[in-house]
N, CA, C and O atoms as a GROMACS GRO file, in nm:
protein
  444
    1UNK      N    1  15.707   5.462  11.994
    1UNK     CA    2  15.569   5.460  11.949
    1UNK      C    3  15.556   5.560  11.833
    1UNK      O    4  15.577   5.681  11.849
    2UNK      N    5  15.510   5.490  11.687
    2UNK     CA    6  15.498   5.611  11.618
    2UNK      C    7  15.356   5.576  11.558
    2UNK      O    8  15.324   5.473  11.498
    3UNK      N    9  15.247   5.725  11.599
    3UNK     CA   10  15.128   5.708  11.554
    3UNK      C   11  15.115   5.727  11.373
    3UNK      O   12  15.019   5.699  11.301
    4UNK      N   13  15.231   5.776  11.339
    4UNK     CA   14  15.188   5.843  11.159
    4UNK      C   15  15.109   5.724  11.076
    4UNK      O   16  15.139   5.604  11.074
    5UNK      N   17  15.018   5.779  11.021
    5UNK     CA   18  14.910   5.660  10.904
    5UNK      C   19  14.836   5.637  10.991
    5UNK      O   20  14.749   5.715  10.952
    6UNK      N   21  14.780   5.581  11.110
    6UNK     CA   22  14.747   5.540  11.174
    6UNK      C   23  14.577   5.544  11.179
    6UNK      O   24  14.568   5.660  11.138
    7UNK      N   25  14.451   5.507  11.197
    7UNK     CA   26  14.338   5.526  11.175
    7UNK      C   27  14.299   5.431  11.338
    7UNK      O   28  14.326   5.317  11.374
    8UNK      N   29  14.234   5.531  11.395
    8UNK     CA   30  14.169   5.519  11.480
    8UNK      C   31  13.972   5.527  11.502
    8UNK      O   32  13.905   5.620  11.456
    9UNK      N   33  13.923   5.434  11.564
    9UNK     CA   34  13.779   5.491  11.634
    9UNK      C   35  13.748   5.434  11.748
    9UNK      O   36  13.793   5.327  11.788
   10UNK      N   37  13.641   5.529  11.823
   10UNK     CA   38  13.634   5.514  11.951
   10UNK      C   39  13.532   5.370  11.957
   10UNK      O   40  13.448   5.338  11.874
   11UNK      N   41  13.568   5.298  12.080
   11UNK     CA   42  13.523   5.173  12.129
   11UNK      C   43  13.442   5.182  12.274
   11UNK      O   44  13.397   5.092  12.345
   12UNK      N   45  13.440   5.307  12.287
   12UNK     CA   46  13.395   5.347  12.475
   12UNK      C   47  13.420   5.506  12.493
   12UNK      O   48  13.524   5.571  12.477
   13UNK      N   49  13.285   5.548  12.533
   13UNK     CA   50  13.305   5.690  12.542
   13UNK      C   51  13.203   5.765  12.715
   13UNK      O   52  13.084   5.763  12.744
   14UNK      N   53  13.290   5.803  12.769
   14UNK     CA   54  13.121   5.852  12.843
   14UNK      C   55  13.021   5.957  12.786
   14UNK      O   56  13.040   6.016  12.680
   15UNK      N   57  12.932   5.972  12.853
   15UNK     CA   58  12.770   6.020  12.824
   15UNK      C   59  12.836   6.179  12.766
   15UNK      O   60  12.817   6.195  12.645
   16UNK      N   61  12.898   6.281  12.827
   16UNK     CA   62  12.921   6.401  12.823
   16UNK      C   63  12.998   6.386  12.661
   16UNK      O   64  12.980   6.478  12.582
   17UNK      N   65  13.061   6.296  12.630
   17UNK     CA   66  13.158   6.276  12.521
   17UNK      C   67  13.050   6.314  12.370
   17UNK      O   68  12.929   6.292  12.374
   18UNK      N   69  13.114   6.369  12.254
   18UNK     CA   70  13.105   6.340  12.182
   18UNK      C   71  13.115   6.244  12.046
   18UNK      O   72  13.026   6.198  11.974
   19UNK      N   73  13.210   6.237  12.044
   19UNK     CA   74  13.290   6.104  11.942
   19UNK      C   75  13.222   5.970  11.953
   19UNK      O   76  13.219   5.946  12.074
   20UNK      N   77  13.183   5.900  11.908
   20UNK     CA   78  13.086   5.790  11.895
   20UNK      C   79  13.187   5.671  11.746
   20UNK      O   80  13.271   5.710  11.666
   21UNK      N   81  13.133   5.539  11.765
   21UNK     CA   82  13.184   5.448  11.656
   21UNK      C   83  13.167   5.499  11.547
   21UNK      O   84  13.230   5.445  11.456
   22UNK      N   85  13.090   5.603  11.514
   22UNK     CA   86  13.116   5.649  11.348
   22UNK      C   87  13.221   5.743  11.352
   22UNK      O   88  13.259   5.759  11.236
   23UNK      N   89  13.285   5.813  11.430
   23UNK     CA   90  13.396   5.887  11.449
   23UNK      C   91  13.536   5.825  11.407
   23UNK      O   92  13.599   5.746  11.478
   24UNK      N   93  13.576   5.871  11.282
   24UNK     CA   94  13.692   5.825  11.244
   24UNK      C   95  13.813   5.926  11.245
   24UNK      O   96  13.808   6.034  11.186
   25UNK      N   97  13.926   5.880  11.319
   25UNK     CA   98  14.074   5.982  11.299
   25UNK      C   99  14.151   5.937  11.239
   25UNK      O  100  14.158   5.817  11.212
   26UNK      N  101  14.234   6.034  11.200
   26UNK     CA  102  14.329   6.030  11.086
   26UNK      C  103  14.475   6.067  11.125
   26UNK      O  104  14.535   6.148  11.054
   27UNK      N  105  14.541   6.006  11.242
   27UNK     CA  106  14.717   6.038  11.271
   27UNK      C  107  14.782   6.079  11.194
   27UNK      O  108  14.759   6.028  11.084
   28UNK      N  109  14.906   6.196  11.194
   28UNK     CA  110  14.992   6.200  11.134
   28UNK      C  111  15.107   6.248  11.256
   28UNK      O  112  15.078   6.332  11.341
   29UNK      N  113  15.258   6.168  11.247
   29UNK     CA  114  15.349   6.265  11.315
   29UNK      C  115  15.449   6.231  11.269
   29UNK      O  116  15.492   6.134  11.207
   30UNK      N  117  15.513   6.404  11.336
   30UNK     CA  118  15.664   6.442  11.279
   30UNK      C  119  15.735   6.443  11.389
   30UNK      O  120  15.700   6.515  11.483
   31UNK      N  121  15.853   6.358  11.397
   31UNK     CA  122  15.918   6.407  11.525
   31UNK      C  123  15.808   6.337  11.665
   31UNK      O  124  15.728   6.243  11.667
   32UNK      N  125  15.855   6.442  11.776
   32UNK     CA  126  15.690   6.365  11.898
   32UNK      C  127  15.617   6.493  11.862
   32UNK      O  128  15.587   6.551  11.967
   33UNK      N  129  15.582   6.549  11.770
   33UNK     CA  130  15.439   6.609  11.734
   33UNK      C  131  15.379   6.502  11.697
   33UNK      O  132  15.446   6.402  11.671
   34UNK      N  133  15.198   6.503  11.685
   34UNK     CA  134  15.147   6.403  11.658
   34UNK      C  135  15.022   6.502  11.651
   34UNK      O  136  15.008   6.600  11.725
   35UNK      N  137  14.950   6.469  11.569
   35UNK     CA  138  14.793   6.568  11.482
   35UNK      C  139  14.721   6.452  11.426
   35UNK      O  140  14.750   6.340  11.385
   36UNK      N  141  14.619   6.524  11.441
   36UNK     CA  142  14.510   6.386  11.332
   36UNK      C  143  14.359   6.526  11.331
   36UNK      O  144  14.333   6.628  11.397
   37UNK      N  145  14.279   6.430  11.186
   37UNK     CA  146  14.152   6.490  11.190
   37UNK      C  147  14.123   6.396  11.214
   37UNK      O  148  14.188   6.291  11.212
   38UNK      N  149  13.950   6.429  11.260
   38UNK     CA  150  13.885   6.345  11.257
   38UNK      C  151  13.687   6.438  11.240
   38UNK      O  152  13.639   6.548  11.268
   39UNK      N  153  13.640   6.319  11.187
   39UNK     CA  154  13.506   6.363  11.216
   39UNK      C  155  13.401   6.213  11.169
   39UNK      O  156  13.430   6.109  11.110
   40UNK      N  157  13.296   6.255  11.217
   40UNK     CA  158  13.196   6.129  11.156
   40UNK      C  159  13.076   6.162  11.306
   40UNK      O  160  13.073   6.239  11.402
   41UNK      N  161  12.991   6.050  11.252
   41UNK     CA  162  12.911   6.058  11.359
   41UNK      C  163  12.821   6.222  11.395
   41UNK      O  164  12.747   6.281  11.316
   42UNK      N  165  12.849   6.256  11.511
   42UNK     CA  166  12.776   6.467  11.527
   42UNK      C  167  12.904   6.480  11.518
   42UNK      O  168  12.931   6.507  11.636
   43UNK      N  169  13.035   6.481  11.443
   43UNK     CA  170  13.125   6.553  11.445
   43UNK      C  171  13.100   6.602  11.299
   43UNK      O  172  13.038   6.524  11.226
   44UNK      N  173  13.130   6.688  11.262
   44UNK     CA  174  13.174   6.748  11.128
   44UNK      C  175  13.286   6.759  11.113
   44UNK      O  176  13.327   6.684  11.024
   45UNK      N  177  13.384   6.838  11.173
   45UNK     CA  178  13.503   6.844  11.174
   45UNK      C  179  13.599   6.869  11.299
   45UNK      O  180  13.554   6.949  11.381
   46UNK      N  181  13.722   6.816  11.326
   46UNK     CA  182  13.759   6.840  11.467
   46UNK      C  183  13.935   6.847  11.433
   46UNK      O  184  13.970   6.825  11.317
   47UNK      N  185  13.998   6.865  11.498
   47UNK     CA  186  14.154   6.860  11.490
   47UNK      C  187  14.215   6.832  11.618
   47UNK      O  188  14.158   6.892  11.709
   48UNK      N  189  14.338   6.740  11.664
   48UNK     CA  190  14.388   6.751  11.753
   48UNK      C  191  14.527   6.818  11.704
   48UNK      O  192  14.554   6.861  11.591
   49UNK      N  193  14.607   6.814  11.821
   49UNK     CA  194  14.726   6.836  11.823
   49UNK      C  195  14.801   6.751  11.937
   49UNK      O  196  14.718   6.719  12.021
   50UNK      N  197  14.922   6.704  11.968
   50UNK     CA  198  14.952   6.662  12.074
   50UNK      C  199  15.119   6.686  12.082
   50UNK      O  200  15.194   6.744  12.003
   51UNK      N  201  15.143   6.625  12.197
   51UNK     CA  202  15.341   6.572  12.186
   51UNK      C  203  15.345   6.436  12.300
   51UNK      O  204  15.312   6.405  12.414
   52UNK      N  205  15.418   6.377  12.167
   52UNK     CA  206  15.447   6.255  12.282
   52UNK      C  207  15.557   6.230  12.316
   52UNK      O  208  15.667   6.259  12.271
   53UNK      N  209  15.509   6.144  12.440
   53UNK     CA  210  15.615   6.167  12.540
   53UNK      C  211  15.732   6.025  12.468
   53UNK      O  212  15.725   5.988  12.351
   54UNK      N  213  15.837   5.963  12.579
   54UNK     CA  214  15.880   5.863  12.550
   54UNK      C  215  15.811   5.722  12.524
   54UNK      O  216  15.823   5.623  12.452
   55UNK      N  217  15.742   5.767  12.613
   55UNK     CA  218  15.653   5.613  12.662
   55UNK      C  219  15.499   5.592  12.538
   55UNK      O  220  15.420   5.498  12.532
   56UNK      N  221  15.503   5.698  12.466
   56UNK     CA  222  15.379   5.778  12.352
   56UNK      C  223  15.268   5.792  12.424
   56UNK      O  224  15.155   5.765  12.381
   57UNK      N  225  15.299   5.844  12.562
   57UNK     CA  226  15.174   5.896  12.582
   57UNK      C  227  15.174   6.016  12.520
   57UNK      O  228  15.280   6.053  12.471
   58UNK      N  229  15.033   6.116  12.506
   58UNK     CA  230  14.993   6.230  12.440
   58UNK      C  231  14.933   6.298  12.513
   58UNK      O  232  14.838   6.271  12.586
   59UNK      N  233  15.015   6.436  12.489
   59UNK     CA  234  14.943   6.532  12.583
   59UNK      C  235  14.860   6.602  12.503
   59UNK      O  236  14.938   6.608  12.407
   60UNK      N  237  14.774   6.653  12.469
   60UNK     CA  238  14.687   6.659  12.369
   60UNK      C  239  14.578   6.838  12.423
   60UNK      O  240  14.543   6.894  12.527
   61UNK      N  241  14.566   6.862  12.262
   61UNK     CA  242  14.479   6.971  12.255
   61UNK      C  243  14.377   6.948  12.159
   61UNK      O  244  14.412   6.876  12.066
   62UNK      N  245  14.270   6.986  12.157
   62UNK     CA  246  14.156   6.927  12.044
   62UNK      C  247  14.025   7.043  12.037
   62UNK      O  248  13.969   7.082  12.139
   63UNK      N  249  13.996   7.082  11.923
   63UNK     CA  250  13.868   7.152  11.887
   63UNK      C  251  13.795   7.091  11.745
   63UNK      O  252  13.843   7.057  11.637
   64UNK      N  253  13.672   7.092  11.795
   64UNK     CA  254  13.548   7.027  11.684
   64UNK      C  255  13.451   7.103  11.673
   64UNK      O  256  13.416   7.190  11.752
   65UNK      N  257  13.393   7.066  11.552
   65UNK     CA  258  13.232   7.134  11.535
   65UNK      C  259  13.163   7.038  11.544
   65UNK      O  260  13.198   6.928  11.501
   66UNK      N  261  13.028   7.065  11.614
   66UNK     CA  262  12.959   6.904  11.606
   66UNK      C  263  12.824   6.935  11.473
   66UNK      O  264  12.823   7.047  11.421
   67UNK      N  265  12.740   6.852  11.438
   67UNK     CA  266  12.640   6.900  11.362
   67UNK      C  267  12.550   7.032  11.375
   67UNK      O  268  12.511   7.104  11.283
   68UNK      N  269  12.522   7.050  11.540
   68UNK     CA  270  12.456   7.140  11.579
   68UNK      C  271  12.500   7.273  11.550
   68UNK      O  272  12.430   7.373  11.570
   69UNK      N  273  12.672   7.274  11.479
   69UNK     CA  274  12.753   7.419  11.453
   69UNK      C  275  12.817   7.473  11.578
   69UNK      O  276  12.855   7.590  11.584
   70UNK      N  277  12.824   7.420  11.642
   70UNK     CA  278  12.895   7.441  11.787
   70UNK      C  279  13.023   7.420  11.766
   70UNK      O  280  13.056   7.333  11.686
   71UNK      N  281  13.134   7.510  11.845
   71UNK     CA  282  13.268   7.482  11.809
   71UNK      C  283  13.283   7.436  12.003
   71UNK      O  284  13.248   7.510  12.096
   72UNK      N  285  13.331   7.325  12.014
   72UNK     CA  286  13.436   7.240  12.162
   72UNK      C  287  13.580   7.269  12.155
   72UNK      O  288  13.650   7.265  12.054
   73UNK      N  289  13.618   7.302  12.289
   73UNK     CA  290  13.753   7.254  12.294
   73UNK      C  291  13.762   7.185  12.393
   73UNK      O  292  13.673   7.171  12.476
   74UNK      N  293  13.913   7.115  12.398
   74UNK     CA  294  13.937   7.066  12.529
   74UNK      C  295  14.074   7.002  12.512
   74UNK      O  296  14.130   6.989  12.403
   75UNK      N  297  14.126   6.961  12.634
   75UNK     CA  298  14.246   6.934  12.683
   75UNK      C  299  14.238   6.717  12.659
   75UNK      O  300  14.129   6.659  12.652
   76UNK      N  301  14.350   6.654  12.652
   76UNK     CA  302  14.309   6.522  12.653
   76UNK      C  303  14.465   6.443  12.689
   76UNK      O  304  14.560   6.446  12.610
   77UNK      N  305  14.466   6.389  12.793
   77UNK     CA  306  14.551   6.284  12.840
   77UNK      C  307  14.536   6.113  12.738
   77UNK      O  308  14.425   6.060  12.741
   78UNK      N  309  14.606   6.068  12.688
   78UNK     CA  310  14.612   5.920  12.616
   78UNK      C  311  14.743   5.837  12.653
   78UNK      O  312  14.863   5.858  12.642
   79UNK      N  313  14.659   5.725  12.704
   79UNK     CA  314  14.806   5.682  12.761
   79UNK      C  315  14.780   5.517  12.631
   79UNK      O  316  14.676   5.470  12.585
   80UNK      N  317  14.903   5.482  12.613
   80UNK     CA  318  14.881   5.369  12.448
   80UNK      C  319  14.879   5.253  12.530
   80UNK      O  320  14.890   5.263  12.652
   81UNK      N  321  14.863   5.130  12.465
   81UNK     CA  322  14.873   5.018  12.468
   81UNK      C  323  14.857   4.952  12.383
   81UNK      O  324  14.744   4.954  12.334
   82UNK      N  325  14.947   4.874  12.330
   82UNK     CA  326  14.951   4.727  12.247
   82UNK      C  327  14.865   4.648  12.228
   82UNK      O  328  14.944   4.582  12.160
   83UNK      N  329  14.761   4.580  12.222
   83UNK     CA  330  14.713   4.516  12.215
   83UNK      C  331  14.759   4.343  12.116
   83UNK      O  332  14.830   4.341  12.016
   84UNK      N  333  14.710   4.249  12.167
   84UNK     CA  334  14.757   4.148  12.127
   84UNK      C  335  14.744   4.065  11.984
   84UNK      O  336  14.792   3.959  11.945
   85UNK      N  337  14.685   4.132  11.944
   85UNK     CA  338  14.702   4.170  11.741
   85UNK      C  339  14.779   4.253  11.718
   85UNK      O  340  14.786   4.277  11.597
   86UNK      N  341  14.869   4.333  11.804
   86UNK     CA  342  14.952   4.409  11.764
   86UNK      C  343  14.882   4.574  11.712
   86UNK      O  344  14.945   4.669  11.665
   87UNK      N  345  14.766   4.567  11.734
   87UNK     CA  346  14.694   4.733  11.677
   87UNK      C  347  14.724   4.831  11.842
   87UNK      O  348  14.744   4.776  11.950
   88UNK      N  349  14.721   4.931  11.827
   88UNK     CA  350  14.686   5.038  11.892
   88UNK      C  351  14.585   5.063  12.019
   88UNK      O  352  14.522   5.164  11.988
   89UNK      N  353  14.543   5.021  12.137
   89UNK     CA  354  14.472   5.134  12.222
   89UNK      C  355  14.499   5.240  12.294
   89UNK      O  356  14.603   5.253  12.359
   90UNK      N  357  14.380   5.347  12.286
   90UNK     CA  358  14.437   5.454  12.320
   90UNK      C  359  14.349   5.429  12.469
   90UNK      O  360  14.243   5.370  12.450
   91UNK      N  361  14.368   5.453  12.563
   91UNK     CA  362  14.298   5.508  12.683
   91UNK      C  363  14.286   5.652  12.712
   91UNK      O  364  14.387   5.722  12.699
   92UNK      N  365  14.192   5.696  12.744
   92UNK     CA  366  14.185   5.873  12.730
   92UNK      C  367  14.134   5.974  12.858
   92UNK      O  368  14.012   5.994  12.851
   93UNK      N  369  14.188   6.031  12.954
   93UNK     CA  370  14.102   6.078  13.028
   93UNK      C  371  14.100   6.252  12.951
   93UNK      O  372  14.206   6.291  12.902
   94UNK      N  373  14.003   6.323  12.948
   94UNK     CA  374  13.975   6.442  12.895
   94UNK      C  375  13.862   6.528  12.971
   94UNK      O  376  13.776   6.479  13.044
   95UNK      N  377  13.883   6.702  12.930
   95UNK     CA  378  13.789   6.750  13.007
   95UNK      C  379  13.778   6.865  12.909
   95UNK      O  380  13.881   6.922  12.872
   96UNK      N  381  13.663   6.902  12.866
   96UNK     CA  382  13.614   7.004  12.777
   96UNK      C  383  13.695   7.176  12.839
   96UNK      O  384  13.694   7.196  12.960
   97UNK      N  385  13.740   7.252  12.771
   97UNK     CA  386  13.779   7.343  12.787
   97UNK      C  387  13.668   7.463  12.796
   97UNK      O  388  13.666   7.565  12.865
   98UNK      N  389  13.556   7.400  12.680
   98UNK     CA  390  13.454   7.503  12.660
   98UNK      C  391  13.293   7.446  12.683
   98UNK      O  392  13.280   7.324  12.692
   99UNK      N  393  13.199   7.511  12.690
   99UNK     CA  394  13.076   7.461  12.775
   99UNK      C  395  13.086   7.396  12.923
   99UNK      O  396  13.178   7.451  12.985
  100UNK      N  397  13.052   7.344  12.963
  100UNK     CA  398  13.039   7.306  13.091
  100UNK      C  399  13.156   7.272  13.190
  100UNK      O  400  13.151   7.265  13.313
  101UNK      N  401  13.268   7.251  13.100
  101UNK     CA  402  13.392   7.186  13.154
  101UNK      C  403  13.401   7.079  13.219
  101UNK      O  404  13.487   7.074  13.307
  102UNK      N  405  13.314   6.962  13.193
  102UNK     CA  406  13.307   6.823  13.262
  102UNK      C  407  13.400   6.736  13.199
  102UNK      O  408  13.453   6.768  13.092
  103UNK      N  409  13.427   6.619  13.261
  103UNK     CA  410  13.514   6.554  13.214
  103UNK      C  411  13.493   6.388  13.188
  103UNK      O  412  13.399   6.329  13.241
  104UNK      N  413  13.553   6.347  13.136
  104UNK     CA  414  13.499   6.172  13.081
  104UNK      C  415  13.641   6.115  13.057
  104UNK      O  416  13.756   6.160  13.060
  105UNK      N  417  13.574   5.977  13.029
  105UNK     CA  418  13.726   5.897  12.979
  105UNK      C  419  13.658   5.870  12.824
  105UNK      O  420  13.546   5.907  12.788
  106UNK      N  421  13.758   5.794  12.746
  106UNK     CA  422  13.774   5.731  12.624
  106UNK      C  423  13.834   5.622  12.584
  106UNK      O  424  13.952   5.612  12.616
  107UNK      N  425  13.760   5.488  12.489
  107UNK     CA  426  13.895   5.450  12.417
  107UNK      C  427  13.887   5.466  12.294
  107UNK      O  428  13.770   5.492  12.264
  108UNK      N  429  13.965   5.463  12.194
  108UNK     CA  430  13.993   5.450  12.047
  108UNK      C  431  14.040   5.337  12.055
  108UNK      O  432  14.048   5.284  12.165
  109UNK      N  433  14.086   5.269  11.933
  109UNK     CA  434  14.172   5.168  11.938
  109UNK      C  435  14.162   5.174  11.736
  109UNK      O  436  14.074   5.203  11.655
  110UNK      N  437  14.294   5.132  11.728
  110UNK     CA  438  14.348   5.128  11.563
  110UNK      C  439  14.262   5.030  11.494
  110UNK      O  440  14.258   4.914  11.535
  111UNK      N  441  14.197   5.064  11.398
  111UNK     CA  442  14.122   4.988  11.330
  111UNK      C  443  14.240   4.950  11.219
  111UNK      O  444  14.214   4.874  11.126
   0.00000   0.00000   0.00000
């Protein structure tokens, strides 16, 4: 699985989530590192980091600012899937590191 170039946005988010369909990311990886920005939507700016595994799942680290000037962090599990056009889904379970520490799922999927 190699995410590099890759452009992602989210398709399903829960309520606690930030990232919304105007939220666009930007993959890049070296090796099983794997990083992307992203922002749109109440994001301004955000960064992940990850490493993937064999299978490309991503173990993932992530901090954003949202409009309000608030800086998030949090931790994020993505497990991939193929889809039958051949693009990208990501499935996501995640849990904020900072504010409340609740947790949600996600999908992205490769635009």
């Amino acid at each position: 699985m190699n995410y590099h170039g890759k452009i992602f946005r989210p398709v399903d988010n829960t309520e606690n989530g930030e990232v919304s369909g105007e939220t666009v990311f930007y993959y890049k990886q070296t090796g099983n590192i794997v990083t992307a920005e992203y922002a749109g939507g109440s994001i301004i700016a955000g960064h992940l980091i990850a490493i993937a595994d064999e299978d490309g799942c991503l173990d993932m680290r992530y901090h954003q600012v949202n409009e309000k000037g608030e800086l998030h962090t949090g931790i994020c599990r993505s497990i991939p899937e193929i889809l039958p056009d051949g693009r990208l889904r990501l499935r996501e379970t995640w849990r904020w590191t900072s504010g409340d520490g609740s947790q949600g799922t996600s999908v992205v999927e490769e635009v």
